[in-house]
Backbone bond lengths (Angstrom), bond angles and torsions (degrees), N, CA, C in turn:
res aa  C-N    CA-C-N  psi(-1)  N-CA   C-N-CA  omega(-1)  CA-C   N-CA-C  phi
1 X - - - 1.460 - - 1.521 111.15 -
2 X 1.064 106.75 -49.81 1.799 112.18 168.75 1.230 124.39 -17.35
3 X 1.522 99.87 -88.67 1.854 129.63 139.21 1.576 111.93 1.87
4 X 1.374 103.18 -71.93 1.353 103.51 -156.63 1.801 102.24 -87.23
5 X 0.952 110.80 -18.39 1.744 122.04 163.59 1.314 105.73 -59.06
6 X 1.496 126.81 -72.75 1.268 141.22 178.13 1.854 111.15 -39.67
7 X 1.145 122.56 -28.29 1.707 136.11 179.93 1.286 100.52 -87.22
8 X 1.101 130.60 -55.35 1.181 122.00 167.57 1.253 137.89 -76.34
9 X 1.211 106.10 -17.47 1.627 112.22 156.83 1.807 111.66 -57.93
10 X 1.476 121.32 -42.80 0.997 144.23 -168.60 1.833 105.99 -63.18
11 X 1.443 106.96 -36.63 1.297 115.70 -154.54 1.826 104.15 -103.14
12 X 1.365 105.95 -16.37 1.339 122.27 163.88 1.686 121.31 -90.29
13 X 1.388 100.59 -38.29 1.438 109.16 -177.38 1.433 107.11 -54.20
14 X 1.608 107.34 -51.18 1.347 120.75 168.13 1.469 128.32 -17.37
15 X 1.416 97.05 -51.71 1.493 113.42 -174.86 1.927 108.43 -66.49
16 X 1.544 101.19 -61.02 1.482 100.37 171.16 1.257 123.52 -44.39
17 X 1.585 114.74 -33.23 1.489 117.89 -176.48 1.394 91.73 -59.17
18 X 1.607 130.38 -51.09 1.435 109.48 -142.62 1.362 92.18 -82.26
19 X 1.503 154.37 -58.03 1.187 166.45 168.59 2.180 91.37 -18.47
20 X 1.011 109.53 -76.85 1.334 106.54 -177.94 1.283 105.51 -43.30
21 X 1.278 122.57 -58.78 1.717 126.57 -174.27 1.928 98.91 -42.86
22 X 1.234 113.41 -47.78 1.261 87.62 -166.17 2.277 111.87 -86.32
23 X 1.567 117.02 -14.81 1.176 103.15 151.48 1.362 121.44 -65.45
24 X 1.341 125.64 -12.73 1.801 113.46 169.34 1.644 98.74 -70.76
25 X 0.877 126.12 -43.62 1.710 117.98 -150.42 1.431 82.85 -86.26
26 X 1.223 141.22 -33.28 1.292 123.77 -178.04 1.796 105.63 -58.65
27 X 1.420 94.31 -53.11 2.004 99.99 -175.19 1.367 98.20 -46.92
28 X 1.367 114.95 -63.78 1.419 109.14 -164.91 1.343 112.87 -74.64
29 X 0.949 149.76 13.60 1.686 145.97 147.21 1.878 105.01 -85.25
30 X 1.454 108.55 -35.14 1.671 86.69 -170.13 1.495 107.77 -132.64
31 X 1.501 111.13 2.33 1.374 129.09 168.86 1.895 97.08 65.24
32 X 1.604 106.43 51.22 1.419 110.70 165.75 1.155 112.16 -156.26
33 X 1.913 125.98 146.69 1.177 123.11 154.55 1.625 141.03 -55.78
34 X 1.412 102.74 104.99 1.637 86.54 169.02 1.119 108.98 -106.90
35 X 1.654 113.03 108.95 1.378 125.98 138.38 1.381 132.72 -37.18
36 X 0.859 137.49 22.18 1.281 147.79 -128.81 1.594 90.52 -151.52
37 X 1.266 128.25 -16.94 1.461 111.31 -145.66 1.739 88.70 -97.12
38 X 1.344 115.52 -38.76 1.364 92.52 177.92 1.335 128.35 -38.03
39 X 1.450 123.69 -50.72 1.437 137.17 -160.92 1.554 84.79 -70.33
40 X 1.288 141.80 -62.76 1.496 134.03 -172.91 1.036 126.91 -48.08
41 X 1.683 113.62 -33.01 1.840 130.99 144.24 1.105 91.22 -26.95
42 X 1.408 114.38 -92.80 1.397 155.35 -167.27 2.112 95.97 -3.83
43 X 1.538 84.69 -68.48 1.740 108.35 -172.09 1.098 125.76 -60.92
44 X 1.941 112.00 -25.67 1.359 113.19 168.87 1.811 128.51 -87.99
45 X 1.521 101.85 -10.46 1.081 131.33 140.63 1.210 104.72 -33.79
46 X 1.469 110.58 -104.29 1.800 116.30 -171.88 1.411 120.59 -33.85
47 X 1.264 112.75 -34.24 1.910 129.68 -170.85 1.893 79.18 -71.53
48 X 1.445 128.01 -72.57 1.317 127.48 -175.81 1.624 109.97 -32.41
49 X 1.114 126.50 -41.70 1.727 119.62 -138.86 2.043 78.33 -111.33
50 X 1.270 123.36 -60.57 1.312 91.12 161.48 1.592 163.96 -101.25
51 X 1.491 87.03 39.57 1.610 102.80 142.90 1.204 129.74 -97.53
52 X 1.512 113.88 1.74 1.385 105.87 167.11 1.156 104.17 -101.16
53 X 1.602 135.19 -25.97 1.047 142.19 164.51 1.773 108.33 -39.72
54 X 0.850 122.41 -29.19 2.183 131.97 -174.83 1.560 82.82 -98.45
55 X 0.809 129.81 -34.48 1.542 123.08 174.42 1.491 124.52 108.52
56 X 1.367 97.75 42.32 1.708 116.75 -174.61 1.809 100.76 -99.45
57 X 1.295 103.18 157.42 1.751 104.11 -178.60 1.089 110.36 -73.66
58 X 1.434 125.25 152.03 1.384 129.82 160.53 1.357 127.85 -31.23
59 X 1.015 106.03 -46.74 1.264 118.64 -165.16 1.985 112.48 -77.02
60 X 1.457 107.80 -52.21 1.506 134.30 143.10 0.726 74.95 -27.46
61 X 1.728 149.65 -110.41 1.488 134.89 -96.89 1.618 91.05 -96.84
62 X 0.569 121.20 -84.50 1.693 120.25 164.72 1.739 111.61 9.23
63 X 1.164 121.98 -59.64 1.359 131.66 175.90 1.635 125.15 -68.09
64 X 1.107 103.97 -34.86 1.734 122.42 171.33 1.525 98.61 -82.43
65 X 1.727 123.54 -47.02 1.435 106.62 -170.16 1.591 105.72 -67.57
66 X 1.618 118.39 -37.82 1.490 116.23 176.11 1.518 100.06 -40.10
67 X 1.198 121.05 -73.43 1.460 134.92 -168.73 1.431 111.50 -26.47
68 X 1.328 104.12 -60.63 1.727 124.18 171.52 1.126 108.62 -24.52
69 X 1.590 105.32 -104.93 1.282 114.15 146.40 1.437 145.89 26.70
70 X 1.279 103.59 -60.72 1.495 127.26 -179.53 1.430 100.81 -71.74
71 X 1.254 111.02 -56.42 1.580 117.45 -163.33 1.588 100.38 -79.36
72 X 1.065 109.53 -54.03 1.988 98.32 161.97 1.340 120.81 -37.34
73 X 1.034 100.87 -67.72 1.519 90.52 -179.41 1.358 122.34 -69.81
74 X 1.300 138.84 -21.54 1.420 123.61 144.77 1.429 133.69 -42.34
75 X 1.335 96.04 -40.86 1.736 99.39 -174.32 1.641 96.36 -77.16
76 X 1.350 127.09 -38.18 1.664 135.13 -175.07 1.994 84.52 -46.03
77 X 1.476 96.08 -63.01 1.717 104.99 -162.07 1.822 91.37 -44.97
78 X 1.462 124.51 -91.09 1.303 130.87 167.51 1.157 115.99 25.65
79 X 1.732 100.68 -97.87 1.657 106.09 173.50 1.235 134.41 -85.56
80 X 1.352 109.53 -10.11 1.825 95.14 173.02 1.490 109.08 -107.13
81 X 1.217 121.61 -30.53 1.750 108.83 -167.53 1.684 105.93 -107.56
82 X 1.466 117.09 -17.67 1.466 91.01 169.52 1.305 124.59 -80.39
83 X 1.246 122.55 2.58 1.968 113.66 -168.68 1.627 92.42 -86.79
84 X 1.891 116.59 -12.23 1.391 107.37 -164.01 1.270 97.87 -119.37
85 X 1.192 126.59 39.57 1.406 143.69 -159.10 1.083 102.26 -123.37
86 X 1.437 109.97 -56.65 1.762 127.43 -153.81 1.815 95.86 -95.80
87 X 1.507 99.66 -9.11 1.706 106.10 167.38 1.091 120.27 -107.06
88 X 1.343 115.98 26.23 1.480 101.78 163.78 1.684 122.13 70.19
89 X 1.326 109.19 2.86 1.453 122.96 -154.77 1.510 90.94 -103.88
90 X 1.658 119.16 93.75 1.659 113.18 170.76 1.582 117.60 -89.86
91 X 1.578 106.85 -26.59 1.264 109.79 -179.02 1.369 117.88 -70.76
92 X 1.656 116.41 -23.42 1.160 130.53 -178.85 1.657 113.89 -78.83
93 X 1.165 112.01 -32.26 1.451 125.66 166.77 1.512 121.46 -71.02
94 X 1.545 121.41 -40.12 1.720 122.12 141.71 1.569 116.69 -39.03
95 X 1.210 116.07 -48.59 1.597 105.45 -158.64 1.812 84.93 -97.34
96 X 1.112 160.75 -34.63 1.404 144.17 179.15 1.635 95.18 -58.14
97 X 1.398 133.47 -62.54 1.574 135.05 176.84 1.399 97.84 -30.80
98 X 1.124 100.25 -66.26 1.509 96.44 -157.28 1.661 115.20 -68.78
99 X 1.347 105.19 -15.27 1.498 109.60 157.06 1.565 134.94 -79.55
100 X 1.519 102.16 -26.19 1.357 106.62 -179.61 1.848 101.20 -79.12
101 X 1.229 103.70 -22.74 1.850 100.59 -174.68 1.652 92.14 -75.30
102 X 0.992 141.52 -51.45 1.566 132.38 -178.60 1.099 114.93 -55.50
103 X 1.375 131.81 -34.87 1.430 133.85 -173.33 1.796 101.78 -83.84
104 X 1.214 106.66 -56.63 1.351 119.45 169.16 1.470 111.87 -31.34
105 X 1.331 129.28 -53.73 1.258 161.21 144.30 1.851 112.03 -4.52
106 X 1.473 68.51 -71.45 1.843 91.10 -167.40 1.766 106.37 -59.89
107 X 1.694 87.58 -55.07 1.699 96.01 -170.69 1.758 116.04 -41.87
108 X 1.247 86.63 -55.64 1.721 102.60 -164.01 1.690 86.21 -61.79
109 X 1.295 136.39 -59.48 1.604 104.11 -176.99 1.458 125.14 -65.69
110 X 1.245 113.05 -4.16 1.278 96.14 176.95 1.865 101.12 -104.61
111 X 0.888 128.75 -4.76 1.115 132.84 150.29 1.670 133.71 -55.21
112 X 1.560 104.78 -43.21 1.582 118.70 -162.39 1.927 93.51 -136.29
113 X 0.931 114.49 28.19 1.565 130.31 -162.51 1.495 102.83 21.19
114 X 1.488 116.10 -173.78 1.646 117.48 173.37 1.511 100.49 -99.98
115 X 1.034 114.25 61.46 1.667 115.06 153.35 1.501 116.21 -115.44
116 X 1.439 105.60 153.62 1.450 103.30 -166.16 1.645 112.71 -83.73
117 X 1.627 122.28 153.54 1.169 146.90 -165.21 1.120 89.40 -86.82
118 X 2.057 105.99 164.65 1.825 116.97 152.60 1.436 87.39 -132.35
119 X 1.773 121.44 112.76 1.373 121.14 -166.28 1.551 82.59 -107.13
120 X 2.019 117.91 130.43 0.964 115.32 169.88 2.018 138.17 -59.72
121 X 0.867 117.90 128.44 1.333 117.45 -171.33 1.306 119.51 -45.77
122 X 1.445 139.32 104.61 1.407 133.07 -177.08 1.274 127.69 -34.48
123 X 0.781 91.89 -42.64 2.265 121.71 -178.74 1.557 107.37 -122.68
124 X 1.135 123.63 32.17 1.738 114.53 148.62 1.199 83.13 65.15
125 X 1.969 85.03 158.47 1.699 120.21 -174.19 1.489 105.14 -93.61
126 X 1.493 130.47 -176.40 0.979 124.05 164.06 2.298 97.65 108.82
127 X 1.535 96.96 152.83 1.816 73.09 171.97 1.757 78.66 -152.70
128 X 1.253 88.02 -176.06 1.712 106.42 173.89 1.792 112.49 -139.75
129 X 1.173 112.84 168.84 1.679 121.81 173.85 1.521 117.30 -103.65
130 X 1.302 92.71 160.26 1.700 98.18 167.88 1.747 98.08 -136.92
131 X 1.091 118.64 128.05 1.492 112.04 -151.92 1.752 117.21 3.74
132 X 1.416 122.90 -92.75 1.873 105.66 -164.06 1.473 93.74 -99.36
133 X 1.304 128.86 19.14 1.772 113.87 174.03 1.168 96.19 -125.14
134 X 1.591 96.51 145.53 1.242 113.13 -159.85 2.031 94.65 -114.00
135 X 1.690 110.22 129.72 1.220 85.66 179.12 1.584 112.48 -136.69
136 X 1.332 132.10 145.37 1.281 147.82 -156.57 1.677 95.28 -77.32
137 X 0.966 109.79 137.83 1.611 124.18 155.49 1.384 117.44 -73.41
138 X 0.826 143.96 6.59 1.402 160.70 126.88 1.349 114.58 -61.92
139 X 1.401 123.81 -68.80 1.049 100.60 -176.44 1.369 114.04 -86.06
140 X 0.933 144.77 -5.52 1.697 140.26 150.58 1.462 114.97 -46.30
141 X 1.179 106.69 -41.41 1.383 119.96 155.16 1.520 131.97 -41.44
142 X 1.440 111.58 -79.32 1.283 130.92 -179.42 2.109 105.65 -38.40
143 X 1.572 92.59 -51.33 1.637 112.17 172.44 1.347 107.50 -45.17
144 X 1.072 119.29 -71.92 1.720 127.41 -169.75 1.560 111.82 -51.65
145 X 1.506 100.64 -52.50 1.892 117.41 -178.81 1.640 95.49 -61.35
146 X 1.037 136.56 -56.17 1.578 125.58 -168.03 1.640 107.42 -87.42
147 X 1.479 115.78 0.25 1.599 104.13 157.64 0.960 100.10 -91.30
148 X 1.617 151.69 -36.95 1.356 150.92 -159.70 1.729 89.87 -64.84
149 X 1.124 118.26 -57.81 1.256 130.62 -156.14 1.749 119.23 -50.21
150 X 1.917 93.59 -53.42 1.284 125.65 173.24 1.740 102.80 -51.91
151 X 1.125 102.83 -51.40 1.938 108.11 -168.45 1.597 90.02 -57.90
152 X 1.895 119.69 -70.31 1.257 108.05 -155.21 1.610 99.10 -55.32
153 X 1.286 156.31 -43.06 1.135 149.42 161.66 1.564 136.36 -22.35
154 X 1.319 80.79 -51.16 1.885 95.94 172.73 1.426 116.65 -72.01
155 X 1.562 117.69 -25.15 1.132 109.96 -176.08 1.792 109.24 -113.17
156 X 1.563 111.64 3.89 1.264 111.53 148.29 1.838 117.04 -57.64
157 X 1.398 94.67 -48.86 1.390 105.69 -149.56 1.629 99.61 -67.07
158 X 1.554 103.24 -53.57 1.452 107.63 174.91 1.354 135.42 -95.24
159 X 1.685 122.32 18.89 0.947 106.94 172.61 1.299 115.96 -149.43
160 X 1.676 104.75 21.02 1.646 117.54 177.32 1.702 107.77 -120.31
161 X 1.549 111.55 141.69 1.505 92.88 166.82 1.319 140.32 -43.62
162 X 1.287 114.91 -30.31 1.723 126.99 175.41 1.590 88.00 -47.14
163 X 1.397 115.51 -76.11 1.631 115.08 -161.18 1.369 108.81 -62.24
164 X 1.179 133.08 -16.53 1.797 139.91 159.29 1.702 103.67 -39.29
165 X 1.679 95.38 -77.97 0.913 105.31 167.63 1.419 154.18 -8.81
166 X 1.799 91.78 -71.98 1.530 125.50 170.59 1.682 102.85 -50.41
167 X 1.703 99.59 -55.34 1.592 93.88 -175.38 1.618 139.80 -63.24
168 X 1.782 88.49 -20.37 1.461 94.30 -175.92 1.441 98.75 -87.24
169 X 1.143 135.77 -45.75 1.462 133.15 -162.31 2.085 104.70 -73.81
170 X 1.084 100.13 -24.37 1.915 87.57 148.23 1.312 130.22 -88.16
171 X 1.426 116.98 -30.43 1.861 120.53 -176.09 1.858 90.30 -83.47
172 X 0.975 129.42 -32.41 1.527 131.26 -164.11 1.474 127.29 -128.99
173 X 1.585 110.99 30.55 1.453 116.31 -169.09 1.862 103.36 -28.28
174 X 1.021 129.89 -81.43 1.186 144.00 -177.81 1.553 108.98 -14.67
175 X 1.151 112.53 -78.72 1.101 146.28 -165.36 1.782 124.72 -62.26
176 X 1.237 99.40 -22.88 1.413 135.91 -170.57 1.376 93.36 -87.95
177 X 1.663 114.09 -78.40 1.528 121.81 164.49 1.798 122.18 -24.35
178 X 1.260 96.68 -49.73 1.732 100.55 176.79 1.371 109.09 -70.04
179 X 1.409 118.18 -28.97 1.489 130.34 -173.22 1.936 102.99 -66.69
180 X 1.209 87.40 -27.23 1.845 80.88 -159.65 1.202 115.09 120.13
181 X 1.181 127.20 -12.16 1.622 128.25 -178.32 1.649 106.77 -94.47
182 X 1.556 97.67 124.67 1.320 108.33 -165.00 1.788 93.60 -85.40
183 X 1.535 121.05 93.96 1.484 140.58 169.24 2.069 98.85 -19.65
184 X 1.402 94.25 -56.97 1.943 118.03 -159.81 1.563 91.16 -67.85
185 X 1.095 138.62 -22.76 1.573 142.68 -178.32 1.197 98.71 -61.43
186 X 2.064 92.45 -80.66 1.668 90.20 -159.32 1.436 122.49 -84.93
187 X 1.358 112.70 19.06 1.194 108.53 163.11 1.675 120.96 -90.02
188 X 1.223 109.78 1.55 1.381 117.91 171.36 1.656 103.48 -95.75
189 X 1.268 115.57 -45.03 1.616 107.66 174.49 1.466 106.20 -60.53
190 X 1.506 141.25 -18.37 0.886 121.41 -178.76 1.498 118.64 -92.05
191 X 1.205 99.82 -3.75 1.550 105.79 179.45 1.898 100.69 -111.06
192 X 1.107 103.04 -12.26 1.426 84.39 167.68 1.626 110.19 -91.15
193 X 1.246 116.83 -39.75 1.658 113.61 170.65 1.918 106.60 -35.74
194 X 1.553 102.51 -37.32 1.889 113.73 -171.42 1.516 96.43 -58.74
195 X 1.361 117.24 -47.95 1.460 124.08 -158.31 1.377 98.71 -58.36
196 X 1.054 132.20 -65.61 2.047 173.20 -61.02 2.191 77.93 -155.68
197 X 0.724 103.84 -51.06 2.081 103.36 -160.98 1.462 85.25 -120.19
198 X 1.412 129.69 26.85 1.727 110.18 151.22 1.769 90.94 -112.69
199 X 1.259 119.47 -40.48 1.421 119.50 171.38 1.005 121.29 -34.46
200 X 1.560 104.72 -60.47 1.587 107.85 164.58 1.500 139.21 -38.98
201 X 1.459 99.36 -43.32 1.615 131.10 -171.11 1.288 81.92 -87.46
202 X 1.527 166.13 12.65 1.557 137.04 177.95 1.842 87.90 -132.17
203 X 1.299 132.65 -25.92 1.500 135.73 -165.69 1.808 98.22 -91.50
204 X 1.489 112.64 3.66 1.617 112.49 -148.85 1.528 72.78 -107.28
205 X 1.590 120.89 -57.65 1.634 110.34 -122.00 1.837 72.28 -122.67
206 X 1.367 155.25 -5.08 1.500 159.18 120.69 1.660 93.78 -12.40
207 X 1.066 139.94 -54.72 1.862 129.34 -178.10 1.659 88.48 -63.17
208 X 0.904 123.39 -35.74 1.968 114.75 -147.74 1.819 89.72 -93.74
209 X 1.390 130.49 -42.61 1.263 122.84 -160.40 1.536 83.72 -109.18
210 X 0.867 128.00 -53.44 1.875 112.54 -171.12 1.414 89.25 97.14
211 X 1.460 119.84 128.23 1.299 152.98 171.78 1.290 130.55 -51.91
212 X 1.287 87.40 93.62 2.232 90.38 178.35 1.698 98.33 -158.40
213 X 1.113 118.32 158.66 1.266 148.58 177.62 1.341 106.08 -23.72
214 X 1.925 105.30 -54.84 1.855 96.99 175.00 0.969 111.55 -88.93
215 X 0.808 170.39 65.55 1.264 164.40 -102.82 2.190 101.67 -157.82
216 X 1.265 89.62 -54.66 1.558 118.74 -162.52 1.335 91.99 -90.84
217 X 1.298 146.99 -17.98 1.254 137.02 179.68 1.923 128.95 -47.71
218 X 1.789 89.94 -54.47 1.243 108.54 174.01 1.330 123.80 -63.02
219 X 1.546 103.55 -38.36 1.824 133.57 -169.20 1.663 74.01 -52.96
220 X 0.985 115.24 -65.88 1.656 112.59 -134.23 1.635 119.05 -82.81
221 X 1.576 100.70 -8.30 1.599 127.65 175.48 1.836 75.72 -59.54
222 X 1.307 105.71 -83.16 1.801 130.41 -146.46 1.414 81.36 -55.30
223 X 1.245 154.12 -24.97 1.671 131.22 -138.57 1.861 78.22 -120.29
224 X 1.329 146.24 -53.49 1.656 125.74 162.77 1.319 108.42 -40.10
225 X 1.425 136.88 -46.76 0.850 131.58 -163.65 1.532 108.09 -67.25
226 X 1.108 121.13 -37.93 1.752 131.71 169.37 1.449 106.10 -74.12
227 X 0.856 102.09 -44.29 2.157 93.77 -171.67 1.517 82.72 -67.59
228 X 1.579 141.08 -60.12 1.516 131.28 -173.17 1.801 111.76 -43.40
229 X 1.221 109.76 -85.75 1.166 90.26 164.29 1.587 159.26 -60.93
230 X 1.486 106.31 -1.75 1.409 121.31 170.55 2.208 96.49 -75.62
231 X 1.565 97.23 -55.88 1.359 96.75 -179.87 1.812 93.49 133.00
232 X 1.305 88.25 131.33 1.831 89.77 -168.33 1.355 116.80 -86.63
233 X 1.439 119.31 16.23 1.496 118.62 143.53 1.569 124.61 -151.11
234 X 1.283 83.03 58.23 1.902 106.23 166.40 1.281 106.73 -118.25
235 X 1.448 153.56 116.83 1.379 147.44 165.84 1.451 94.60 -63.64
236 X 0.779 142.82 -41.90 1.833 127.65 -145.96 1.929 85.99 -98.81
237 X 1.349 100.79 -16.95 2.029 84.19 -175.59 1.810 103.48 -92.29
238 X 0.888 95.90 -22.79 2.111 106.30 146.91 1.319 107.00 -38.43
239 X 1.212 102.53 -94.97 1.758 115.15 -163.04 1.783 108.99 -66.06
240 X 1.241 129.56 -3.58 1.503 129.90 155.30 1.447 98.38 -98.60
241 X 1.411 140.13 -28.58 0.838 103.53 175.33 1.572 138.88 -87.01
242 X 1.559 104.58 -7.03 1.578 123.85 170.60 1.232 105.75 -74.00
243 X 1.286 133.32 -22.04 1.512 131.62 -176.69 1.687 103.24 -78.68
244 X 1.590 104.75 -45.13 1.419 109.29 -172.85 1.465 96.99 -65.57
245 X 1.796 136.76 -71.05 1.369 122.58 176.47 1.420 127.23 -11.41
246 X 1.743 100.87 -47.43 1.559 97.00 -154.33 1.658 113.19 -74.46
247 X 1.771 93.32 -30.54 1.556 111.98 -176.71 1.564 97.75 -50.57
248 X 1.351 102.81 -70.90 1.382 119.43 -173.84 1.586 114.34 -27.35
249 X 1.526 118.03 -46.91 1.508 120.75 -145.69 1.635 97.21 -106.86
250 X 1.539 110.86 -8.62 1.802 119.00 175.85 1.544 98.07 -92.34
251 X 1.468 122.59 -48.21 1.413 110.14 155.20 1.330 151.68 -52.23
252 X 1.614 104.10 -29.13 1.463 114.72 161.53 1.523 126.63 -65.23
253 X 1.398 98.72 -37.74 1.602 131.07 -172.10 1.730 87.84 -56.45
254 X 1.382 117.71 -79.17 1.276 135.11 170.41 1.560 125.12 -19.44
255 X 1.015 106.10 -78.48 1.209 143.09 -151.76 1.965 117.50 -93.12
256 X 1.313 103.49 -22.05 1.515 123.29 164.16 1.488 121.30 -140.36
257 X 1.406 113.06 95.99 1.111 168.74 164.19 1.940 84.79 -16.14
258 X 0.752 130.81 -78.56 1.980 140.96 168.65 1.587 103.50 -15.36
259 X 1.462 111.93 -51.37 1.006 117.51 -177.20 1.142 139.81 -94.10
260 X 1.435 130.40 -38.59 1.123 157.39 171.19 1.542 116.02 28.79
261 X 1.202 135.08 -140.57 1.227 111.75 -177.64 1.634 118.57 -74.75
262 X 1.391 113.91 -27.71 1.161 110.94 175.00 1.319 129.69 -54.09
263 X 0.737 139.18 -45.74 1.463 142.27 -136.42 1.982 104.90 -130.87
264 X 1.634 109.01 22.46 1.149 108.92 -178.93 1.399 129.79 -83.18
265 X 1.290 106.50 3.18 1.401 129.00 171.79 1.798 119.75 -90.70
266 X 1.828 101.09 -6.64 1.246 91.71 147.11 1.191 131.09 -94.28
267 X 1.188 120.89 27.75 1.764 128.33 -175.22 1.349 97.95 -96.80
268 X 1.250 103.96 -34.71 1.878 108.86 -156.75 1.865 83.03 -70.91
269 X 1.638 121.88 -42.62 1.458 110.51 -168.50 1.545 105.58 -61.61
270 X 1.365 94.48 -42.39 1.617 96.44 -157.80 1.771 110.49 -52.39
271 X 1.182 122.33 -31.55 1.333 161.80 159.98 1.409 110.66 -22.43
272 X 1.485 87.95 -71.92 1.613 100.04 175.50 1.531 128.63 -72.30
273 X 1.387 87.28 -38.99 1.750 97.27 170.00 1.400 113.25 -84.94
274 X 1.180 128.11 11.87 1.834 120.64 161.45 1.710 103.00 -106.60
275 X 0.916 105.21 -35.30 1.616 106.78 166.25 1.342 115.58 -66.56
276 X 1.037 107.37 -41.35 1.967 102.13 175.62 1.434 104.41 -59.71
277 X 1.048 113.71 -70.74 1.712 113.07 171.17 1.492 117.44 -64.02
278 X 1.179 144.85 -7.22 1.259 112.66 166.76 1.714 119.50 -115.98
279 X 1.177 87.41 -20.73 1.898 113.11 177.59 1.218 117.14 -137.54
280 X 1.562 125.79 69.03 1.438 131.65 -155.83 1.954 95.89 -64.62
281 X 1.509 115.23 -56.20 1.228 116.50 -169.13 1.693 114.93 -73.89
282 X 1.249 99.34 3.39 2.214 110.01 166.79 1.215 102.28 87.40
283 X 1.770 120.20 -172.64 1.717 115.14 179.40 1.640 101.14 -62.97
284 X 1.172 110.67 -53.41 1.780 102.42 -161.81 1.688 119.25 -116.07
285 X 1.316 98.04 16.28 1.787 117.15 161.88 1.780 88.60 -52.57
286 X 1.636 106.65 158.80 1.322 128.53 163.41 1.593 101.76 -103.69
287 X 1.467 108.26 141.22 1.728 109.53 171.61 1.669 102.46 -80.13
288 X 1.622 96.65 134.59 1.744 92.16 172.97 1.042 117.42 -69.05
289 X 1.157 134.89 166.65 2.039 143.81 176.66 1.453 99.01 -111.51
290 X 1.319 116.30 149.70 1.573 101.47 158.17 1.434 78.63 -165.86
291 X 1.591 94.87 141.68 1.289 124.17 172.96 1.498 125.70 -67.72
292 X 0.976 113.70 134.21 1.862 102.79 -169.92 1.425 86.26 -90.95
């Protein structure tokens, strides 16, 4: 039972990693939370389930909804969060998030009503064993697709000018600008990459929860809870740290009786609030400096 807890912790965690991965790239392009990103999961989801619904492949739909996605959330970045960006306005950028996820919210049910979806499985039904664990083709799947994902990422970020770029115009707004690097660019590539790998993260784990409005609620408890403890501008302490959540919260679920399935969404708090206090910047966050 362990074993097979521990795989599935692995195959869920997965999912938070990618959902967290894309609130890091949002922080680190504009140095703010969007709450908001679940419901945009949420949306590339729906863009996924009806194009297969017209009768396009999964996979097809999957690639156009990334696409979607991308460009939404740039233009979202565009007009609502850079004019309050370039003002210094963070509290004002919490309460627009937290408005665009309610509206976001609203639309898509009254759009796709609140009845539940059957979003086709990326990688087929059916599972196999490895002596006593039993494991889903899906989620062997989901694993492989969000390491593929993570790599092309890592080596955007670190080993192409775009990700040069990306890095200097957050560690060096100023400076970047004098450099030639248009700041207002890559902060839209970084929020469209967010759009592009939350799509992913809502069309992945839509087979596992089945499609409706809340859907993204829970996702997005567990996926702060991973960007917190991974560290909210490390991508790779994201995606270890959604793996570590999930282990954690299929073992707790399991394994302590208090909690059981219900109440596994207080792990994801507890999570956040021992990391705030004991490791505010996460395992592989950098501590800021600031000069007095």
């Amino acid at each position: 039972m362990f074993l097979q807890q521990l795989v599935d912790g692995i195959a869920t965690g997965a999912i938070y990693g990618t959902l967290a991965l894309a609130i890091v790239l949002v922080y680190r392009a504009s140095r703010t939370l969007n709450f908001a990103q679940g419901e945009m999961a949420l949306l590339g989801a729906y863009v996924s389930w009806q194009l297969t619904a017209w009768g396009m492949p999964i996979w097809v739909a999957l690639i156009i909804s990334m696409l979607a996605l991308a460009a939404f959330s740039a233009g979202i970045e565009r007009v609502m969060f850079r004019p309050l960006v370039r003002r210094h306005q963070h509290l004002a950028l919490i309460i627009v998030s937290l408005g665009l996820m309610i509206a976001l919210n609203a639309l898509i049910g009254w759009a796709w009503t609140y009845q539940t979806k059957e979003v086709p499985a990326l990688f087929g039904s059916g599972s196999f064993s490895i002596g006593a664990v039993s494991l889903s083709r899906q989620d062997v799947g989901i694993v492989v697709c969000v390491s593929i994902a993570a790599i092309a990422l890592a080596l955007l970020l670190g080993r192409t000018r775009v990700g040069l770029r990306m890095r200097a115009a957050v560690s060096a707004p100023e400076s970047a600008e004098l450099s030639g690097i248009s700041t207002g660019r890559t902060m839209s590539i970084g929020w469209a990459i967010a759009g592009a790998v939350g799509a992913l993260a809502g069309t992945l784990i839509a087979p596992e929860l089945f499609l409706h409005p809340g859907m993204m609620a829970p996702v997005l408890i567990y996926a702060f809870a991973a960007a917190t403890l991974g560290g909210l501008d490390s991508p790779l302490g994201a995606l270890l740290g959604g793996v570590t959540v999930g282990v954690i919260e299929n073992l707790a679920g399991t394994y302590i009786p208090v909690i059981g399935a219900e109440l596994k969404q207080v792990v994801a708090l507890l999570i956040i609030v021992v990391v705030l206090l004991v490791r505010p910047q996460g395992m592989f966050g950098r501590r800021e400096l600031v000069r007095a």
